[in-house]
Biopython code that builds the backbone (N, CA, C, O; Angstrom):
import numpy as np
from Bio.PDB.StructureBuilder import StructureBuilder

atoms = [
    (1, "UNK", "N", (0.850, -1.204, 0.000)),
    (1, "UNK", "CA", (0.000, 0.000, 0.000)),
    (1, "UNK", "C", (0.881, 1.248, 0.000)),
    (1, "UNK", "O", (1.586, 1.588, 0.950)),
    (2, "UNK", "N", (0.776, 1.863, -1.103)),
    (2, "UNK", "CA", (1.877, 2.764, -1.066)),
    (2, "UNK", "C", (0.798, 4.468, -1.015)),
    (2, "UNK", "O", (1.128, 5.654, -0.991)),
    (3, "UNK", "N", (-0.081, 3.998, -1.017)),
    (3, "UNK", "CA", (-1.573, 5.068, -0.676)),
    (3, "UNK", "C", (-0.569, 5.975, 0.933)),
    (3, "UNK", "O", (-0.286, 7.172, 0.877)),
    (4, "UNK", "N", (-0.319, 5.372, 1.780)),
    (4, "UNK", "CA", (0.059, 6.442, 2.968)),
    (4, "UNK", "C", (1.333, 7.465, 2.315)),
    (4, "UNK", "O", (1.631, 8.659, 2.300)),
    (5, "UNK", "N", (1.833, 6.211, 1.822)),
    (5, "UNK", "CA", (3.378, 7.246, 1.585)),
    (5, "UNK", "C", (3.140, 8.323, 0.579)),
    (5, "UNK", "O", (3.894, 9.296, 0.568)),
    (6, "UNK", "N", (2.378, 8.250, -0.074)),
    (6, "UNK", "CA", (1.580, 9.261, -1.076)),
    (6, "UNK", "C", (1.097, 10.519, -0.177)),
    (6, "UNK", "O", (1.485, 11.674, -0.347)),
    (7, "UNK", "N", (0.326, 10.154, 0.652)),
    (7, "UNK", "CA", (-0.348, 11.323, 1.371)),
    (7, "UNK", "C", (0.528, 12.061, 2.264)),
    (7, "UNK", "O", (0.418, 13.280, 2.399)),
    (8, "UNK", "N", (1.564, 11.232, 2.998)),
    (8, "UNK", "CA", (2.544, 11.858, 3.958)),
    (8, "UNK", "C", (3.486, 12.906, 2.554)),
    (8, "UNK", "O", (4.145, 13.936, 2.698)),
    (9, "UNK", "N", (3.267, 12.336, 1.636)),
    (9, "UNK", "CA", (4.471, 13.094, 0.719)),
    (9, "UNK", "C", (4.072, 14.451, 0.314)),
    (9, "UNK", "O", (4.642, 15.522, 0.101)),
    (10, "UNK", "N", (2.815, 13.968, 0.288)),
    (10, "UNK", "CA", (1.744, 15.250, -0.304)),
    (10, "UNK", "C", (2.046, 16.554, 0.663)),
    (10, "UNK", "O", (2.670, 17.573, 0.368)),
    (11, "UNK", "N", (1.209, 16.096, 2.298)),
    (11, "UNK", "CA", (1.232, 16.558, 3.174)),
    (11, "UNK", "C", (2.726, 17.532, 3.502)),
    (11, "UNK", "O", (2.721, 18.730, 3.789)),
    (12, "UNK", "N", (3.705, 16.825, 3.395)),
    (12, "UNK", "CA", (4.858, 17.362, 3.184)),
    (12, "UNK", "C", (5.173, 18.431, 2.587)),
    (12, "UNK", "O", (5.905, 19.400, 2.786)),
    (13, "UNK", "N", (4.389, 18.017, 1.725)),
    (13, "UNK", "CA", (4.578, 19.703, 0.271)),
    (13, "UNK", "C", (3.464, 20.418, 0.721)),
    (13, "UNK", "O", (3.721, 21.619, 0.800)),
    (14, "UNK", "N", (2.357, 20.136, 1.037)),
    (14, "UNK", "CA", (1.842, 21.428, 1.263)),
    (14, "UNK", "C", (1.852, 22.491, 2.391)),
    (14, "UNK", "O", (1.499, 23.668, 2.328)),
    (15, "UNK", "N", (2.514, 21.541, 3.801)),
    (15, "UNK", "CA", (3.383, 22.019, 4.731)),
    (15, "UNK", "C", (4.318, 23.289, 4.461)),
    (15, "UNK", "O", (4.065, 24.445, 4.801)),
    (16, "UNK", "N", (5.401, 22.855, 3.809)),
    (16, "UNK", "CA", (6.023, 23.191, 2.613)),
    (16, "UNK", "C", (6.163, 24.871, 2.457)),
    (16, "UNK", "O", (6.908, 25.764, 2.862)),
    (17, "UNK", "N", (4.841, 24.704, 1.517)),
    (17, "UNK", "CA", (4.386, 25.661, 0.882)),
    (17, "UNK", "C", (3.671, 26.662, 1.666)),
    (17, "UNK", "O", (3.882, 27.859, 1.471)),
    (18, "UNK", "N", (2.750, 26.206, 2.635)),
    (18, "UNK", "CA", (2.453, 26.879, 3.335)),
    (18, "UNK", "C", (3.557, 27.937, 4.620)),
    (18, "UNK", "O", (3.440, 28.966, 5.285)),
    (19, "UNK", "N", (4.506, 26.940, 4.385)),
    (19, "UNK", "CA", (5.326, 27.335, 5.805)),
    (19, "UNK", "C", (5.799, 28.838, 4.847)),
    (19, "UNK", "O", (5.559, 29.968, 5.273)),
    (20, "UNK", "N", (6.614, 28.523, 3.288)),
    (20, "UNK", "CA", (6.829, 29.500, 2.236)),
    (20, "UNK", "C", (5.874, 30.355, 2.519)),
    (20, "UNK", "O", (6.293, 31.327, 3.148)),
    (21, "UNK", "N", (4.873, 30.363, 2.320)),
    (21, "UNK", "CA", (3.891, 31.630, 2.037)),
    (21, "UNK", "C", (3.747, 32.341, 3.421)),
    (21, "UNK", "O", (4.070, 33.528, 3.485)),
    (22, "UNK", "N", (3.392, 31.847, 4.276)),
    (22, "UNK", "CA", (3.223, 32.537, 5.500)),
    (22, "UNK", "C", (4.679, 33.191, 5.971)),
    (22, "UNK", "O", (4.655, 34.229, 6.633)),
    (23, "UNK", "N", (5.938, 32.575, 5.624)),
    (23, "UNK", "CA", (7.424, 33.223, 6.164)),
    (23, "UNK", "C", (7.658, 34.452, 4.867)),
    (23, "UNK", "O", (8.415, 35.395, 5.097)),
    (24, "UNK", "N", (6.961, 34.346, 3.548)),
    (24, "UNK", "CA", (7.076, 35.320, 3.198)),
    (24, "UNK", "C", (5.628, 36.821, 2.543)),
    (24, "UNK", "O", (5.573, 37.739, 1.725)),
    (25, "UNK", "N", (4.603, 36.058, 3.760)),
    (25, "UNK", "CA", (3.451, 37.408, 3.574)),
    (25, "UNK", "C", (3.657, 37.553, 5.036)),
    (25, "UNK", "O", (4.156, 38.678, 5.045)),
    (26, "UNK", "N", (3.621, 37.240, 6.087)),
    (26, "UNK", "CA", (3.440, 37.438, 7.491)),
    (26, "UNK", "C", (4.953, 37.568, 7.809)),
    (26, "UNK", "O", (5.402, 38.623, 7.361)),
    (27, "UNK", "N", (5.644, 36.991, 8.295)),
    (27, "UNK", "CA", (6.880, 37.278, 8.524)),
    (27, "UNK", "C", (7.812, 36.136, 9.080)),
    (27, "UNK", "O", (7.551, 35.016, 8.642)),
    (28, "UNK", "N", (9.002, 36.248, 10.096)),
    (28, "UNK", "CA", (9.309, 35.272, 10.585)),
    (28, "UNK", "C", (8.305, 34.442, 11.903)),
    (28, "UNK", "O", (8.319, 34.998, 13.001)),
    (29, "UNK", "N", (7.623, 33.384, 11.780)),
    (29, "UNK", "CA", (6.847, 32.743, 12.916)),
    (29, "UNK", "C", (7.475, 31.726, 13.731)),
    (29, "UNK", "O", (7.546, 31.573, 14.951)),
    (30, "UNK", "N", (7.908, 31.077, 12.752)),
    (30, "UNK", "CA", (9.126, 29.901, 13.677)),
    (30, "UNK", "C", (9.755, 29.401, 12.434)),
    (30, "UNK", "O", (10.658, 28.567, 12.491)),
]
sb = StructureBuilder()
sb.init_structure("model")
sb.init_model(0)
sb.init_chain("A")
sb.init_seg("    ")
for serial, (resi, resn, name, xyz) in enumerate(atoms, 1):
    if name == "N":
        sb.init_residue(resn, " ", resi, " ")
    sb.init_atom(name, np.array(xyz, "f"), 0.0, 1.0, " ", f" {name:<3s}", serial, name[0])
structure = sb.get_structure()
């Protein structure tokens, strides 16, 4: 079942991206 490792990978990137967008519209958060 390679279905989890898919979603953790996903999850990963949109982490990611989010962490990107918020460190560069809001500022430094952590």
């Amino acid at each position: 079942m390679h279905i989890i490792f898919h979603l953790c990978l996903i999850v990963t990137l949109l982490a990611t991206s989010i962490d990107c967008q918020g460190a560069r519209g809001g500022g430094s958060r952590g």
